[in-house]
N, C-alpha and C positions, 0 to 999 in steps of 0.2 A: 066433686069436692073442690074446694076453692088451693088454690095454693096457697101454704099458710107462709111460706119464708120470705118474710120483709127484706132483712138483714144481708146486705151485700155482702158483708165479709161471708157471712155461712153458703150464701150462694155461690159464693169463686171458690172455698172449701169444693162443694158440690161438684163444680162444674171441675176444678182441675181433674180431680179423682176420677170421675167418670170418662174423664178424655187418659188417661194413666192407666186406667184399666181396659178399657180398646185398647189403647196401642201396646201396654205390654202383652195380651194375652195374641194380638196377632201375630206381634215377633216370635211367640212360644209357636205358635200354631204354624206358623212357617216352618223353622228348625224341624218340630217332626215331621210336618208333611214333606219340605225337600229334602233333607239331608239326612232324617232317621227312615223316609219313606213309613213309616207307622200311619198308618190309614186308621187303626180304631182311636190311635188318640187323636190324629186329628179331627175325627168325627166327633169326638167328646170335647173337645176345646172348643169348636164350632156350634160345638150343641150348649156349652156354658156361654160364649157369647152372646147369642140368642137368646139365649134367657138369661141373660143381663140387659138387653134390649127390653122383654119383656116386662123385666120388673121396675126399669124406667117406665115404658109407658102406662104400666097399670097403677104406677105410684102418682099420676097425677101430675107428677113433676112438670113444672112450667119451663119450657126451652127456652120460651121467647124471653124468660127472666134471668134462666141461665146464660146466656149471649148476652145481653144486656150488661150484667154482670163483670164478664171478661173486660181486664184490663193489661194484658200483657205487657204495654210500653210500663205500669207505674207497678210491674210484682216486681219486691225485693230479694225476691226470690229467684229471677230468673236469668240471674249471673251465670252461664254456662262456659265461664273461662276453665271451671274444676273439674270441668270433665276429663276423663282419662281415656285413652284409647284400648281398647279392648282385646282380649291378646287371644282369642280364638272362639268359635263358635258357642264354644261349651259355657262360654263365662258371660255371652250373650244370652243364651236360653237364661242360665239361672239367674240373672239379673232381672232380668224383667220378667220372671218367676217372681221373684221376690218384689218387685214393684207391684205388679198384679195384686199379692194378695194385701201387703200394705194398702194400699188405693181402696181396697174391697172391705179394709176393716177401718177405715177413714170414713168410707160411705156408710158403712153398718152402722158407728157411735152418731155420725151428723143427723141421720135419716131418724133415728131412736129421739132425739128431739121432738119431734111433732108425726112420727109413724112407725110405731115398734114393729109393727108386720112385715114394713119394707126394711126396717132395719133387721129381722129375722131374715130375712129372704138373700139377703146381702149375707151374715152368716153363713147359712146353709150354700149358698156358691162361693164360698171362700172356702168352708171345708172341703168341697168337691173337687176343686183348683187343690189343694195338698193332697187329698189320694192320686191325682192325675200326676202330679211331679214325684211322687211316691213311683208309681206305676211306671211311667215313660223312664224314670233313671236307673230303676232296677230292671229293667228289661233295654237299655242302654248301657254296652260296654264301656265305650265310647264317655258316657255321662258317669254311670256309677265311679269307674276310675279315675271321673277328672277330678285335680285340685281344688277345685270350687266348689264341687259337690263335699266335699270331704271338707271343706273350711265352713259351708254350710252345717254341716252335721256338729262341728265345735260351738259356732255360734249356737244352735238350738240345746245342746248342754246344759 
């Protein structure tokens, strides 16, 4: 299959998303491996990664266009004066929880463009990623109790 996305802008869509969800779901996958020690979620975060790899390379997806693509000096975007410092583990996990699946339902509508399959597929691991943070925060003291988790819970309201 020919890679059908011309359009720079939908490529840097593409490309950031996919670098947003690597890096959020490894910061998740750290927290439980060092700090919750949970060995079956981190096998399961490990195991979505991987097949988020997968469903890159079986989508055809062209790297060499995504790189190409990337313009970091000219995104308007990439003002990181507004970042805030983060006031404890708990509110690290669930942020980049929450970028995770953002990134993964970014990827889902751009991919439904010119590949419903892979934009299904992207779906179905973005469901997977909410039973996993489901799962890890109820069997997390530590998370179910925290503030974030619980301004979470208002937000989805």
């Amino acid at each position: 299959m020919i890679w059908p996305v011309q359009d720079k802008g939908i490529l840097r869509i593409i490309d950031a998303n996919l670098n947003r969800t690597r890096e959020g779901m490894r910061v998740c996958e750290d927290v439980v491996r060092f700090v919750l020690n949970d060995a079956a979620s981190t096998k399961t975060l490990k195991a979505i990664r991987h097949d988020l790899v997968d469903i890159i390379a079986s989508s055809k997806v062209s790297l060499p266009a995504l790189y190409s693509s990337r313009d970091t000096g000219a995104d308007v975007g990439a003002d990181f004066s507004w970042l805030e410092r983060k006031s404890d583990w708990q509110s690290i996990f669930f942020a980049n929880m929450q970028r995770t699946k953002e990134s993964m339902r970014v990827l889902e509508e751009f991919f439904k463009l010119f590949d419903n399959r892979t934009g299904k597929r992207f779906k179905d691991l973005r469901f997977r990623v909410y039973a996993l943070e489901k799962k890890v925060t109820s069997r997390s003291k530590a998370l179910s109790d925290s503030k974030h988790h619980r301004q979470a819970e208002t937000i989805a309201c």
